[in-house]
C-alpha positions in Angstrom: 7.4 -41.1 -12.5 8.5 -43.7 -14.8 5.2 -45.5 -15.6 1.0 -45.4 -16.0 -1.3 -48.1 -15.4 -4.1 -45.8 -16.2 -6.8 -49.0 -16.1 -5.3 -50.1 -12.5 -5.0 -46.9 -11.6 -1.8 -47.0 -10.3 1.2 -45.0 -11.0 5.5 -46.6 -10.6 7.7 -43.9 -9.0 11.6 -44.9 -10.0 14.4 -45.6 -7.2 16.0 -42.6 -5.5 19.0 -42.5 -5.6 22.0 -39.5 -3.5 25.0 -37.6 -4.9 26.7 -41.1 -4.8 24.8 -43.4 -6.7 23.2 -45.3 -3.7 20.1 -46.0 -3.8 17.6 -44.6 -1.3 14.3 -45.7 -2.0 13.7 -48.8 -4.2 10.9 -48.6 -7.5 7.6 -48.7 -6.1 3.7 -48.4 -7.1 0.8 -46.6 -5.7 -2.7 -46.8 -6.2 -4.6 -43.3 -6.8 -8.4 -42.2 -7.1 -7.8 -38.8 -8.9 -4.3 -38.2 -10.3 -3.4 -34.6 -11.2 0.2 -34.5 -13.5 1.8 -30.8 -13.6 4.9 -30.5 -15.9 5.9 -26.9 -14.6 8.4 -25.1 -16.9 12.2 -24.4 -16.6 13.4 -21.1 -17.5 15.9 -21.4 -20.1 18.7 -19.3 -19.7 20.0 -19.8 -23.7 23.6 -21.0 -21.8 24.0 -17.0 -20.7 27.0 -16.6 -18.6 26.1 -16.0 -14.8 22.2 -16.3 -15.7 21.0 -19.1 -13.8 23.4 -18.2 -11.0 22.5 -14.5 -10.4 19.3 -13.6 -11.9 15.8 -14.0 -9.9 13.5 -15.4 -13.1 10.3 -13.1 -13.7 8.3 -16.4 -12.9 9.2 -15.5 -9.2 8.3 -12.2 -8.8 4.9 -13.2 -10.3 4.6 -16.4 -8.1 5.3 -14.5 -5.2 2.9 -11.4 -6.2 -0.3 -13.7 -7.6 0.0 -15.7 -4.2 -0.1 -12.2 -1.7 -2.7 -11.6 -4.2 -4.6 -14.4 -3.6 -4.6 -14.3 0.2 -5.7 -10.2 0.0 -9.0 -11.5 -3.0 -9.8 -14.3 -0.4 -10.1 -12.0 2.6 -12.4 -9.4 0.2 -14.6 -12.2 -0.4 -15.0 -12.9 3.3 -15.4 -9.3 3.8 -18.2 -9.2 0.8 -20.2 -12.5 2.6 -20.2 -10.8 6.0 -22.0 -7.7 4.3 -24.3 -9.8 2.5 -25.1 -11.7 5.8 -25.7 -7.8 7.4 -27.9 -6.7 4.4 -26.5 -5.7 2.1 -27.2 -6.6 -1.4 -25.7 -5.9 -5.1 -27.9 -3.4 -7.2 -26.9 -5.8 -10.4 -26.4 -9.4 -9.0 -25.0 -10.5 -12.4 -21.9 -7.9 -12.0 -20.5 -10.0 -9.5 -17.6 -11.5 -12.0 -17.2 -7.7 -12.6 -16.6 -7.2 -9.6 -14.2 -9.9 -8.1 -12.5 -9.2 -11.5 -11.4 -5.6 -10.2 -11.0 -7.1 -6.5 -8.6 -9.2 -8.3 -7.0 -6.5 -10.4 -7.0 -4.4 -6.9 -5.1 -7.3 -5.3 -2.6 -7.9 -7.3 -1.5 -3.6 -8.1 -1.4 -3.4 -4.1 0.6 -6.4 -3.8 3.0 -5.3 -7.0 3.2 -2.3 -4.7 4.5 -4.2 -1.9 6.8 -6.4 -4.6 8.7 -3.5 -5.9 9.1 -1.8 -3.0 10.6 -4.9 -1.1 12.9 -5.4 -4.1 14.9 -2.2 -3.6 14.6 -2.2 0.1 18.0 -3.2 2.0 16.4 -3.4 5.6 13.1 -5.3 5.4 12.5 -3.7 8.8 11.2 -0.1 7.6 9.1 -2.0 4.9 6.0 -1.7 6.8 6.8 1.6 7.4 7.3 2.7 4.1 4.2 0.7 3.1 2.0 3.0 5.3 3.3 6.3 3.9 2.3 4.6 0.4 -1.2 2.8 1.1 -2.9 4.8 3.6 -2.6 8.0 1.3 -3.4 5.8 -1.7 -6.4 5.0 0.2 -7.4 7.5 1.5 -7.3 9.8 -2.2 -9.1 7.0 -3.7 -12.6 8.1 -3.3 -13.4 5.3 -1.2 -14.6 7.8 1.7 -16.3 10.4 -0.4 -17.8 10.6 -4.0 -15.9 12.0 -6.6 -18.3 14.0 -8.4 -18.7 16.5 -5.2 -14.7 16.8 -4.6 -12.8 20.6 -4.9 -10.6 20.8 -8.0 -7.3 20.1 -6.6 -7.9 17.3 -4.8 -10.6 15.8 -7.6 -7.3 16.0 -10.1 -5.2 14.3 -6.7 -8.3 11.6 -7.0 -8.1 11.0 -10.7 -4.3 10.5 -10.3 -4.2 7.9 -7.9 -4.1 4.9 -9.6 -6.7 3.2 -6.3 -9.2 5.5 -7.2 -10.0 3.0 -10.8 -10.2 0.4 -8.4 -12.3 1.4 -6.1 -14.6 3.2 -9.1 -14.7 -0.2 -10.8 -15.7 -1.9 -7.7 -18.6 0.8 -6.6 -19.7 0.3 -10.0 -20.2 -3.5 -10.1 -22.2 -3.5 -7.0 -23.9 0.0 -6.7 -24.3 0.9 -10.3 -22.6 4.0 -11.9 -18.6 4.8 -13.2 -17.5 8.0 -12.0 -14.7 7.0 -14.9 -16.1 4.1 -16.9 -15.6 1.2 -16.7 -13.2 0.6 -19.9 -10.7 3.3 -18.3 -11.2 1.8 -14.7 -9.9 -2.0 -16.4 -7.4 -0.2 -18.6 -5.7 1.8 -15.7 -5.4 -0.9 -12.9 -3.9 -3.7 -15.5 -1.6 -1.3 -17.5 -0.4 -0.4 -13.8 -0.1 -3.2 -12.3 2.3 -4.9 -15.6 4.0 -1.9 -14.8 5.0 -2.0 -11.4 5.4 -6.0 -11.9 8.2 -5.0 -14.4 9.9 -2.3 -11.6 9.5 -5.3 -9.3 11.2 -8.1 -11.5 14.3 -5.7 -12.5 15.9 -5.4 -8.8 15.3 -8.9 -8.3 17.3 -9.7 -11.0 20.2 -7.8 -10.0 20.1 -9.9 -6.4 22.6 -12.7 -6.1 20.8 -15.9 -5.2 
C-alpha cells in the first residue's frame, strides 16, 4: 500500500514487480466500504547466525496451537447450544464467560498436548495413536464420569493429578455450581500447564530445519 484517500475511500496498491525488475502489475486504486489495516510483526533474529534459517519462531507454535484451539472451543459451543435446545439450562446464567473461559483454557492444554507431542514425533503416522494412550486416560481420570468427592483414595489422588480434572471442575462449576477444587486452583492449574507444555512444544520446533 503506498497511499490513503480516507475521504474517497479508496486505497493505491504500488506496481508489482519479479526477481528481475519487471513489472507485473501496474499502480492501481480500489474503492473500499470497511478497510481493516494489520501490520503483523517480524521476528527479529538480532543478526544470529543460522537463526532465521533454522529455528521455527515461538509465534508458530502458538499460531498453530490458538487455531486447533479455536476449532476444538467452536465445536464445545455447538455442543453447549444442542444441550440448551434439549433442556438443559445453566444453574448461574451469568457464569457463562466463566465457563467458555475454562472451555478455552481446556482447548488450548489439549491442543499444546497434541503440539508437543507432534514436535518430537518422527512418523506422524503413530501420532493418533499415541494421542489416544494420552487423552482417553486423561479423560477418563478427569472426573468427568463420576464425582470426585465419592472416589477411593488412590484413584481420588490419580484424579487430583490429572491436569483435565481442573478443567473439567472449572467447567461443572460454571454451569452446575460447586468447585470440587476452587475455582482459583482450577484457573491457576490449566494456564500454568498449558505455558508449560507450549514451552516443551516450541523447543523441538526450534531444533527442526525449515
Amino acid at each position: 500500500m503506498i497511499g490513503l484517500d480516507r475521504t474517497k475511500k479508496e486505497v493505491w496498491i504500488a506496481a508489482t514487480h519479479d526477481e528481475e525488475g519487471r513489472q507485473i502489475t501496474p499502480p492501481r486504486a480500489f474503492r473500499y466500504d470497511t478497510l481493516v489495516i494489520a501490520v503483523g510483526s517480524v521476528t527479529n533474529d538480532f543478526g544470529t547466525p543460522g537463526a532465521s534459517q533454522y529455528a521455527v519462531p515461538l509465534e508458530i507454535v502458538l499460531g498453530r496451537t490458538l487455531g486447533s484451539a479455536t476449532v476444538a472451543l467452536i465445536q464445545g459451543s455447538i455442543v453447549f447450544l444442542v444441550c440448551l435446545a434439549a433442556g438443559f439450562r445453566p444453574v448461574h446464567p451469568l457464569l457463562l464467560p466463566m465457563a467458555l473461559l475454562f472451555m478455552a483454557l481446556i482447548a488450548i492444554m489439549c491442543t499444546a498436548i497434541g503440539t508437543a507431542v507432534g514436535s518430537v514425533l518422527q512418523d506422524m503416522q503413530g501420532f493418533q495413536l499415541i494421542m489416544n494412550f494420552i487423552v482417553l486416560p486423561l479423560f477418563f481420570f478427569s472426573s468427568a464420569l463420576f464425582p470426585v468427592p465419592d472416589l477411593p483414595g488412590p484413584v481420588w489422588l490419580v484424579v487430583r493429578l490429572n491436569p483435565l480434572s481442573y478443567g473439567v471442575d472449572g467447567l461443572r462449576g460454571a454451569l452446575n455450581g460447586g468447585f470440587a477444587f476452587g475455582v482459583a486452583t482450577d484457573f491457576a492449574v490449566l494456564s500454568g500447564l498449558a505455558a508449560i507444555l507450549l514451552a516443551i512444544g516450541a523447543w523441538p520446533f526450534s531444533k527442526i530445519e525449515a
